[in-house]
SEFIZA-3560 file (N, C-alpha, C; in Angstrom, 3 decimals):
REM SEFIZA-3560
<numar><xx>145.366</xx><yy>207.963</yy><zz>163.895</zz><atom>N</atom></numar>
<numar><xx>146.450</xx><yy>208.805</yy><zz>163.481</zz><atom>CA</atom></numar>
<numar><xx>145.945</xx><yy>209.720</yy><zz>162.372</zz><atom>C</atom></numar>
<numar><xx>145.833</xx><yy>210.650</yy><zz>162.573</zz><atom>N</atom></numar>
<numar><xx>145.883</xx><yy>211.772</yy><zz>161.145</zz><atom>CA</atom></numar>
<numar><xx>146.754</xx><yy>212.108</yy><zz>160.432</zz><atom>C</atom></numar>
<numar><xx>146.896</xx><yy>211.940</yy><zz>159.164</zz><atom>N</atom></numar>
<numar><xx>147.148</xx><yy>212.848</yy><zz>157.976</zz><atom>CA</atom></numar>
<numar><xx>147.230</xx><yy>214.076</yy><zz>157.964</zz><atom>C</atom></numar>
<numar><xx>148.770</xx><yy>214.418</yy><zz>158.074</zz><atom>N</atom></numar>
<numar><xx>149.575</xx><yy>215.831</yy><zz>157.641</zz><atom>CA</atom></numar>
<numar><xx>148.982</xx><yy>216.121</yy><zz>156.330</zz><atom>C</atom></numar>
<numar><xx>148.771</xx><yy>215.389</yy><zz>154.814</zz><atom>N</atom></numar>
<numar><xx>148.278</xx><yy>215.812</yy><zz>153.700</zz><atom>CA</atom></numar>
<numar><xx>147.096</xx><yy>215.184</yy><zz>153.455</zz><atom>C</atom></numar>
<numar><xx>146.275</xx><yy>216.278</yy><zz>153.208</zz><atom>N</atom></numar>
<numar><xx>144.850</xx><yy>215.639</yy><zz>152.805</zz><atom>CA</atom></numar>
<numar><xx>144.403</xx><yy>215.523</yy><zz>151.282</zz><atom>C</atom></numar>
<numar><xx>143.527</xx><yy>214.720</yy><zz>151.307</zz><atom>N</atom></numar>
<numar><xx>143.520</xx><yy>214.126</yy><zz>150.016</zz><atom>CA</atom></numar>
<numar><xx>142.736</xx><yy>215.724</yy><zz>148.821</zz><atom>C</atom></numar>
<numar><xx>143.568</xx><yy>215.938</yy><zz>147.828</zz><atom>N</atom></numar>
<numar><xx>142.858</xx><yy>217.211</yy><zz>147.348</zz><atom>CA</atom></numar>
<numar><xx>141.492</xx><yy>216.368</yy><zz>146.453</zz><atom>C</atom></numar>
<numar><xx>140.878</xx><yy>217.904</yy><zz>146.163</zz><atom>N</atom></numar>
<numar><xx>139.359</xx><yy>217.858</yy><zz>145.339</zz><atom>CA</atom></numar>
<numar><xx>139.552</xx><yy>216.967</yy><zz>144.185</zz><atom>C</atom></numar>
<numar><xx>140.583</xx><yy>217.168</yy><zz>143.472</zz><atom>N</atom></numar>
<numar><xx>140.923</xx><yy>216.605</yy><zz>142.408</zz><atom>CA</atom></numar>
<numar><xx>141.077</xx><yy>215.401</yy><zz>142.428</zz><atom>C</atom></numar>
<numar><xx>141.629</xx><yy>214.467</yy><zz>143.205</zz><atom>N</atom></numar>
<numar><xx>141.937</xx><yy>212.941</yy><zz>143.759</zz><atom>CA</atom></numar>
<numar><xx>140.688</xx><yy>212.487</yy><zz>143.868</zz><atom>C</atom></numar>
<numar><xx>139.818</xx><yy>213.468</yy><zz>144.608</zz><atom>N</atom></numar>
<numar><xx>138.354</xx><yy>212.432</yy><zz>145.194</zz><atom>CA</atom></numar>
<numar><xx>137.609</xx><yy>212.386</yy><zz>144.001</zz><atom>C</atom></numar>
<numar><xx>137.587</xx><yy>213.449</yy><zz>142.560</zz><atom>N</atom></numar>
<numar><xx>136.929</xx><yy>213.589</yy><zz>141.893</zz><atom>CA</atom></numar>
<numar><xx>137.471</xx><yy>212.584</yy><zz>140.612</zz><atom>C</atom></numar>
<numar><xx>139.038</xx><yy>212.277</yy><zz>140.582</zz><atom>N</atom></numar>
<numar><xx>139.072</xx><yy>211.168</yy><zz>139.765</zz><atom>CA</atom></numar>
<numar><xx>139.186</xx><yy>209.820</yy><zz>140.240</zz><atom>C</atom></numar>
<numar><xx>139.053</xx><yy>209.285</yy><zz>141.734</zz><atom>N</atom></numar>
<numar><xx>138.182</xx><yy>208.157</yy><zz>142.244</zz><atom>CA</atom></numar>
<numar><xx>137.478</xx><yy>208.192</yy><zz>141.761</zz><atom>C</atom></numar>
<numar><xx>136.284</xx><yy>209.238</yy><zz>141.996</zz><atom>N</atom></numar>
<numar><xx>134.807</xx><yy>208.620</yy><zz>141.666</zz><atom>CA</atom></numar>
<numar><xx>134.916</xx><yy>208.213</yy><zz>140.427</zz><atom>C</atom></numar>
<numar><xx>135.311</xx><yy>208.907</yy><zz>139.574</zz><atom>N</atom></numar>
<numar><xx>135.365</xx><yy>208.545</yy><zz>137.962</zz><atom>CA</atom></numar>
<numar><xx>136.161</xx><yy>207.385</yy><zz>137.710</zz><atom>C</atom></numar>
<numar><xx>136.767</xx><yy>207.087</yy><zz>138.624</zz><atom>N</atom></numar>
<numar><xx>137.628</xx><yy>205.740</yy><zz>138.362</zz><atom>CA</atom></numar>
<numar><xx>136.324</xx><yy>204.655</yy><zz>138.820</zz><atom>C</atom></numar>
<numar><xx>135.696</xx><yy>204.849</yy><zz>139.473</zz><atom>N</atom></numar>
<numar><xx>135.085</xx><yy>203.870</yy><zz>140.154</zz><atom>CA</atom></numar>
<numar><xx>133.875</xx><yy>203.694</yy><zz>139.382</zz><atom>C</atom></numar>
<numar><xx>133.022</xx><yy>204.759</yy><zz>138.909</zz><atom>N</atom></numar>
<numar><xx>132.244</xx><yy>204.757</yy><zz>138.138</zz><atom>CA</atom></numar>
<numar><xx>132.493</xx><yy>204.084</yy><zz>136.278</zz><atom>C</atom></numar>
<numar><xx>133.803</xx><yy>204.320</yy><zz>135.863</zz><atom>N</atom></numar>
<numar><xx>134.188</xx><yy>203.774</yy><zz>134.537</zz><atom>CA</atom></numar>
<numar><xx>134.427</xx><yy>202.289</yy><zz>134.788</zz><atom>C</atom></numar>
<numar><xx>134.960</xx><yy>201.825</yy><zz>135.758</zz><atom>N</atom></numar>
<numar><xx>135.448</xx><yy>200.388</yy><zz>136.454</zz><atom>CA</atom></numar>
<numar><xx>133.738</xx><yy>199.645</yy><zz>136.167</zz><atom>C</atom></numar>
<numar><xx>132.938</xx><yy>199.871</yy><zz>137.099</zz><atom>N</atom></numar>
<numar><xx>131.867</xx><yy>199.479</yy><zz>137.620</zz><atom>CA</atom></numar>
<numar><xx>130.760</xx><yy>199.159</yy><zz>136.244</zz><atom>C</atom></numar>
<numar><xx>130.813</xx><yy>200.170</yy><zz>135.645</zz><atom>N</atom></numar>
<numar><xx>129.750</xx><yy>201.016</yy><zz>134.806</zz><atom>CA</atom></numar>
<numar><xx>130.554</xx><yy>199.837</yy><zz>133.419</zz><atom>C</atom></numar>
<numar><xx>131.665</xx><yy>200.031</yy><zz>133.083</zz><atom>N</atom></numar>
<numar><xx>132.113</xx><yy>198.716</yy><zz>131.941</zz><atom>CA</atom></numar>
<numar><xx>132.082</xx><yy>197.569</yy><zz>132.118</zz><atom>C</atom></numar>
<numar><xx>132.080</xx><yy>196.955</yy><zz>133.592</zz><atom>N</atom></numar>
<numar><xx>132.085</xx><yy>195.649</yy><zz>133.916</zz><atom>CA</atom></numar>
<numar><xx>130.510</xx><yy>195.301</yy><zz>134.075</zz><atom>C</atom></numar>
<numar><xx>129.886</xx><yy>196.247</yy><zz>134.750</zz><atom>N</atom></numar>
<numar><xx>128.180</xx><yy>195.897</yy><zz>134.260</zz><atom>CA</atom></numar>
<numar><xx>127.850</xx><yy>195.650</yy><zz>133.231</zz><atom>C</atom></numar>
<numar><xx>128.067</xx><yy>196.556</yy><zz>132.060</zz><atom>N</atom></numar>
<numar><xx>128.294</xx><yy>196.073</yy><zz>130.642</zz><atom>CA</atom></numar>
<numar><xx>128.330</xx><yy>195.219</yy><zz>130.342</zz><atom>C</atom></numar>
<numar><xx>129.417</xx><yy>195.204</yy><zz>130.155</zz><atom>N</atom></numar>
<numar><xx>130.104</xx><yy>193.181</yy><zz>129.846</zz><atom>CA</atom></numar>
<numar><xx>129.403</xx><yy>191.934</yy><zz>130.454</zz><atom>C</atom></numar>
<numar><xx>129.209</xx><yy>192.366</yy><zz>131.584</zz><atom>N</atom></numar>
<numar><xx>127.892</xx><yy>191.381</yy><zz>132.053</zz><atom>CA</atom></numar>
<numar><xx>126.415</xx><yy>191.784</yy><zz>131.335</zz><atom>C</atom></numar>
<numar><xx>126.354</xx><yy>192.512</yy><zz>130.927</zz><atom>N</atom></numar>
<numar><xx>124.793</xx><yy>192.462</yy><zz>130.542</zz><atom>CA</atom></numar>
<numar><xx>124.994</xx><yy>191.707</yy><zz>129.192</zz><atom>C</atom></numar>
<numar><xx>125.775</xx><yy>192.136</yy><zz>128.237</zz><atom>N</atom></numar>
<numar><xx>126.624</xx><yy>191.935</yy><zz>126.856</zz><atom>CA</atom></numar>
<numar><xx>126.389</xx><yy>190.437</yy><zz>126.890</zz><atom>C</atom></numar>
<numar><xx>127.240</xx><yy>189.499</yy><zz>127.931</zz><atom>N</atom></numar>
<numar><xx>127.565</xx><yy>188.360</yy><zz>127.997</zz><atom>CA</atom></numar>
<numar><xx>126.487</xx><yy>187.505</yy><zz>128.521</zz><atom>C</atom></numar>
<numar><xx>125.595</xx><yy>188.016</yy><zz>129.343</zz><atom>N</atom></numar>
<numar><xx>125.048</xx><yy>186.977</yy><zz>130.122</zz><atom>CA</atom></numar>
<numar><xx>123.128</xx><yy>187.587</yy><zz>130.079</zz><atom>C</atom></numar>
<numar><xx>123.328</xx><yy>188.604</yy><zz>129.678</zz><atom>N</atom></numar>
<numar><xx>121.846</xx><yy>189.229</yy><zz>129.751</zz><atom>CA</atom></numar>
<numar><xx>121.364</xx><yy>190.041</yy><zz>130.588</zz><atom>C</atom></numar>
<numar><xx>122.334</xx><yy>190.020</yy><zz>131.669</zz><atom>N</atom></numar>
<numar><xx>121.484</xx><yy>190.331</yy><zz>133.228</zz><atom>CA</atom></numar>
<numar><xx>121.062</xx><yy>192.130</yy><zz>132.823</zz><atom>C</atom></numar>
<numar><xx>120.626</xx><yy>192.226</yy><zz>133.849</zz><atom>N</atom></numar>
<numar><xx>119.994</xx><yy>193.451</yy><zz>133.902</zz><atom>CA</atom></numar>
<numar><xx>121.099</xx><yy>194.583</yy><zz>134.151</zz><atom>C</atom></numar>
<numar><xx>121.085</xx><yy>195.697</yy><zz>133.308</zz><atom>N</atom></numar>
<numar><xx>122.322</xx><yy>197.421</yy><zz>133.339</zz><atom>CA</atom></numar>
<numar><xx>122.074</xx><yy>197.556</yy><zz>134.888</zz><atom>C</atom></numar>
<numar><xx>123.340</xx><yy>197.593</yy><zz>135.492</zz><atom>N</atom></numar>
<numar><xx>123.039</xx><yy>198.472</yy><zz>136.738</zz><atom>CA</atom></numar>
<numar><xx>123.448</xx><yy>199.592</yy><zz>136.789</zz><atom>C</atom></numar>
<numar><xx>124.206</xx><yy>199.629</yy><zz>135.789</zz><atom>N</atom></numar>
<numar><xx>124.493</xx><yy>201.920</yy><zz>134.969</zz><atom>CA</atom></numar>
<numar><xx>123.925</xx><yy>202.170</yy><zz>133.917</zz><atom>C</atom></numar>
<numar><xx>123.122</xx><yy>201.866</yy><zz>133.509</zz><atom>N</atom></numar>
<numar><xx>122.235</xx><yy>202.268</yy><zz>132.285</zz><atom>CA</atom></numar>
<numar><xx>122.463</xx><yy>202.848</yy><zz>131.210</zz><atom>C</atom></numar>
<numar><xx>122.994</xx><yy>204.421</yy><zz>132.102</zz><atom>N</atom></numar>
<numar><xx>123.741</xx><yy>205.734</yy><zz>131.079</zz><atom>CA</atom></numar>
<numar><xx>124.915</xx><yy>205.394</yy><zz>129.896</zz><atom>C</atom></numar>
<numar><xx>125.918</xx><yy>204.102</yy><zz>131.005</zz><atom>N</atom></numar>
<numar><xx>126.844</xx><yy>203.634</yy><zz>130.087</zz><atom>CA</atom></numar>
<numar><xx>126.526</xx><yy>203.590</yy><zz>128.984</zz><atom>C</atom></numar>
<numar><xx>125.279</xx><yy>202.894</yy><zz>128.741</zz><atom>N</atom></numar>
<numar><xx>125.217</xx><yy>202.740</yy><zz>127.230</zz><atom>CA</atom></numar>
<numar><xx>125.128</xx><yy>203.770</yy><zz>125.829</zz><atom>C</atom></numar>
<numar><xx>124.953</xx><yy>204.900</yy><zz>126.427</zz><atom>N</atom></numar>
<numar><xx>125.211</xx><yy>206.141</yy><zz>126.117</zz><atom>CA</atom></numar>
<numar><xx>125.981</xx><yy>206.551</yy><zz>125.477</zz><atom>C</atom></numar>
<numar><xx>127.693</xx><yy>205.848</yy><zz>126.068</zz><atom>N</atom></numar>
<numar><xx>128.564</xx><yy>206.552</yy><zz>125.461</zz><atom>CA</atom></numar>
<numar><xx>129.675</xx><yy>205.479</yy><zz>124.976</zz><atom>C</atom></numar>
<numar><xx>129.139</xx><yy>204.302</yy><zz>124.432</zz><atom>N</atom></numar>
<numar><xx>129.495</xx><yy>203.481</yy><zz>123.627</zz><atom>CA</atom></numar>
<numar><xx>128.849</xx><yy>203.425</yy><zz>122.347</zz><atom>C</atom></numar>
<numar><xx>129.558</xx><yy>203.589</yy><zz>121.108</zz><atom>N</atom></numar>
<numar><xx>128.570</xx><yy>203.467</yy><zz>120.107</zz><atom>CA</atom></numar>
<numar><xx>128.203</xx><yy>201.886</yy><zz>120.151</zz><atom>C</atom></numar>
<numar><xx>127.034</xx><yy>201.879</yy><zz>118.665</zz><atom>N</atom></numar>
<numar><xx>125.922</xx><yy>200.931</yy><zz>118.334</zz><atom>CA</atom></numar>
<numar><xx>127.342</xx><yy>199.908</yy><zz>118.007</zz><atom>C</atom></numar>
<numar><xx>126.966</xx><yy>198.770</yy><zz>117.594</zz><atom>N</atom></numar>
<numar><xx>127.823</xx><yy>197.835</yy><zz>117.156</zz><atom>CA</atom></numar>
<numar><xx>129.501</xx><yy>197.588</yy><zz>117.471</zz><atom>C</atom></numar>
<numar><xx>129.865</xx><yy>198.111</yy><zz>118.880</zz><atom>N</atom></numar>
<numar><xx>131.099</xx><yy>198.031</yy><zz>119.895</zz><atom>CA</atom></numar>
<numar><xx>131.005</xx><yy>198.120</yy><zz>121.215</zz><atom>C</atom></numar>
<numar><xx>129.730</xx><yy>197.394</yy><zz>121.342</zz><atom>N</atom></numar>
<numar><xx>129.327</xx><yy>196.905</yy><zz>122.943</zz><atom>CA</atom></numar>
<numar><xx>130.364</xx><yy>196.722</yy><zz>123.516</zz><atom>C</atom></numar>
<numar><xx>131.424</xx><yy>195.331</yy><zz>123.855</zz><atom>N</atom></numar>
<numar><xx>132.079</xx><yy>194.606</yy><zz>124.418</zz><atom>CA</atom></numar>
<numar><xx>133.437</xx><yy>195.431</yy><zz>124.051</zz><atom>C</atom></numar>
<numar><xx>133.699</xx><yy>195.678</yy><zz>123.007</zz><atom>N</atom></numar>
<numar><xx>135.212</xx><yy>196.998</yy><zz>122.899</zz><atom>CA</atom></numar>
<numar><xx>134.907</xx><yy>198.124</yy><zz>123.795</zz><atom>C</atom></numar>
<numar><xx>133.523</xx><yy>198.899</yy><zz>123.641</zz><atom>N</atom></numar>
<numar><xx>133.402</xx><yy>200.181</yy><zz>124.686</zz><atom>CA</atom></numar>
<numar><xx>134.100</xx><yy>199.862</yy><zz>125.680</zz><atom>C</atom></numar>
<numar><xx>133.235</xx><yy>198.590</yy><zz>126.429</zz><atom>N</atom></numar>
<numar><xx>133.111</xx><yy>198.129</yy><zz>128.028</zz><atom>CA</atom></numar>
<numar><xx>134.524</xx><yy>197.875</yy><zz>128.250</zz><atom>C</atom></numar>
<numar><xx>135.398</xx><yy>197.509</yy><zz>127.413</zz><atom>N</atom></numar>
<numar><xx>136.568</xx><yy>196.926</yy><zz>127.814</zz><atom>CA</atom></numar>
<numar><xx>137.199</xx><yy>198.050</yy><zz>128.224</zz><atom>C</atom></numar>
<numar><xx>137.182</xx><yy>199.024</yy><zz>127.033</zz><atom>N</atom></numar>
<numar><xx>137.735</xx><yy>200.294</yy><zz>127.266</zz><atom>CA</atom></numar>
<numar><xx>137.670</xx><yy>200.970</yy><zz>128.441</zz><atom>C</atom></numar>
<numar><xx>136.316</xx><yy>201.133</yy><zz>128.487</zz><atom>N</atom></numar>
<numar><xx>135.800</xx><yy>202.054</yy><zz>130.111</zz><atom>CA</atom></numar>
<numar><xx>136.825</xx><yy>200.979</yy><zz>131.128</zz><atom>C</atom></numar>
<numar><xx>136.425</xx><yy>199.880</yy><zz>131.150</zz><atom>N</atom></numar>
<numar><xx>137.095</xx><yy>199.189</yy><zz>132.004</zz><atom>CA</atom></numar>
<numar><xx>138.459</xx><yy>199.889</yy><zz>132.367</zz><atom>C</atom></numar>
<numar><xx>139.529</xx><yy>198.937</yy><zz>131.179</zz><atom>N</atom></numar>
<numar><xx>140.854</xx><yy>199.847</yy><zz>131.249</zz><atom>CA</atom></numar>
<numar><xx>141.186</xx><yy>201.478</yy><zz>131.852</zz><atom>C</atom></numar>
<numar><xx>140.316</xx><yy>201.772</yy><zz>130.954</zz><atom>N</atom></numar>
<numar><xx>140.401</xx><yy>203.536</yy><zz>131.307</zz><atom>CA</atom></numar>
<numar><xx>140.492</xx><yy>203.815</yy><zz>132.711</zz><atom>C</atom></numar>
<numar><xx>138.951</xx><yy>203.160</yy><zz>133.428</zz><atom>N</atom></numar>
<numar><xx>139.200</xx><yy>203.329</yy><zz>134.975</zz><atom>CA</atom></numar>
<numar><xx>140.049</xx><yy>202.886</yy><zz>135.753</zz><atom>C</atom></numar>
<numar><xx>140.449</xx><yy>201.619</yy><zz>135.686</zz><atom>N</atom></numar>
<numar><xx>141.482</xx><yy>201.058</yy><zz>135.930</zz><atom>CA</atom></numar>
<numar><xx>143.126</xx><yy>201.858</yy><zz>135.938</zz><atom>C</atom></numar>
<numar><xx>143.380</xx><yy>202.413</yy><zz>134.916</zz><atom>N</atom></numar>
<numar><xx>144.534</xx><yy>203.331</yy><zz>134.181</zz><atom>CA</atom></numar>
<numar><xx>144.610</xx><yy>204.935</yy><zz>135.953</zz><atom>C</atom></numar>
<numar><xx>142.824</xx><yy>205.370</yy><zz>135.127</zz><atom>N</atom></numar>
<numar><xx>142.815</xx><yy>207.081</yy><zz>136.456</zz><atom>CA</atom></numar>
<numar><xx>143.216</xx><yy>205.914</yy><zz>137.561</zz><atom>C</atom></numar>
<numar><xx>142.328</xx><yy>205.267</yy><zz>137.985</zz><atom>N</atom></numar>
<numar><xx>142.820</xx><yy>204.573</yy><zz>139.332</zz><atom>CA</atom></numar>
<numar><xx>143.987</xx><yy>204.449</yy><zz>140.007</zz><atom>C</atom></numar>
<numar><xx>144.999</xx><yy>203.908</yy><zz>138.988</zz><atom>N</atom></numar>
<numar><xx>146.551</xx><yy>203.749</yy><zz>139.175</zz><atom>CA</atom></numar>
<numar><xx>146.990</xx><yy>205.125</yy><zz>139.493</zz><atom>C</atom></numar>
<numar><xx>147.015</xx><yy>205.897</yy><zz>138.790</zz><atom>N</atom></numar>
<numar><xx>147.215</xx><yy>207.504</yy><zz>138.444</zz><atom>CA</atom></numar>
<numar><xx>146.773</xx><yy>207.869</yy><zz>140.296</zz><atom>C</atom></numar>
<numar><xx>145.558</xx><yy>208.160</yy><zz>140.364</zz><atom>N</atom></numar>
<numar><xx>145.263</xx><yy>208.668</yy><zz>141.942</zz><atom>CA</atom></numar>
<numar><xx>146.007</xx><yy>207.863</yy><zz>143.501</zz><atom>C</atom></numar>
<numar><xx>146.421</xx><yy>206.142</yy><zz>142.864</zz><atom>N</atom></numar>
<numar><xx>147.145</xx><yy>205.684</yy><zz>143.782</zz><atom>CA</atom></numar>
<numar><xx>148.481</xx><yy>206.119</yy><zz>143.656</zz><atom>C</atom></numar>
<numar><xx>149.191</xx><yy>206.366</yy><zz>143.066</zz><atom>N</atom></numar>
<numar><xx>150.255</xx><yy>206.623</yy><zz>142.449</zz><atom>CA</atom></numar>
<numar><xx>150.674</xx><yy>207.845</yy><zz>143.363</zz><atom>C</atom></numar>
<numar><xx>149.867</xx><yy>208.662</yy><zz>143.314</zz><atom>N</atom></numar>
<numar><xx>150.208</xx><yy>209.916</yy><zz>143.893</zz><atom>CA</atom></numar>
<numar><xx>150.097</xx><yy>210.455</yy><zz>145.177</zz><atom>C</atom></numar>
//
């Protein structure tokens, strides 16, 4: 069955960013917690020094939050 409305540029572009903030904070938190190895690396980038586990939570939430937002609509 096809879709009368297609999904606009804007939707696919705050998925990805939902998916990437989701992914990218929960890697975090696992590296934070357990050691394992960054599988987003960059994340660490844009958390400051000494709020590892607050960043990650954040990104978490955050993606989580656009996510709702793009289902929503």
């Amino acid at each position: 069955m096809t879709s009368t409305n297609p999904k606009s540029p804007l939707a696919a572009v705050t998925g990805l960013l939902s998916f990437v903030l989701v992914l990218g904070g929960g890697s975090g938190l696992l590296h934070e917690w357990l050691g394992w190895i960054h599988f987003m690396g960059f994340v660490r980038f844009l958390v400051p020094d000494g709020y590892e586990i607050f960043g990650y939570v954040v990104m978490v939430v955050l993606g989580v939050a656009v996510g709702g937002g793009v289902r929503a609509t």
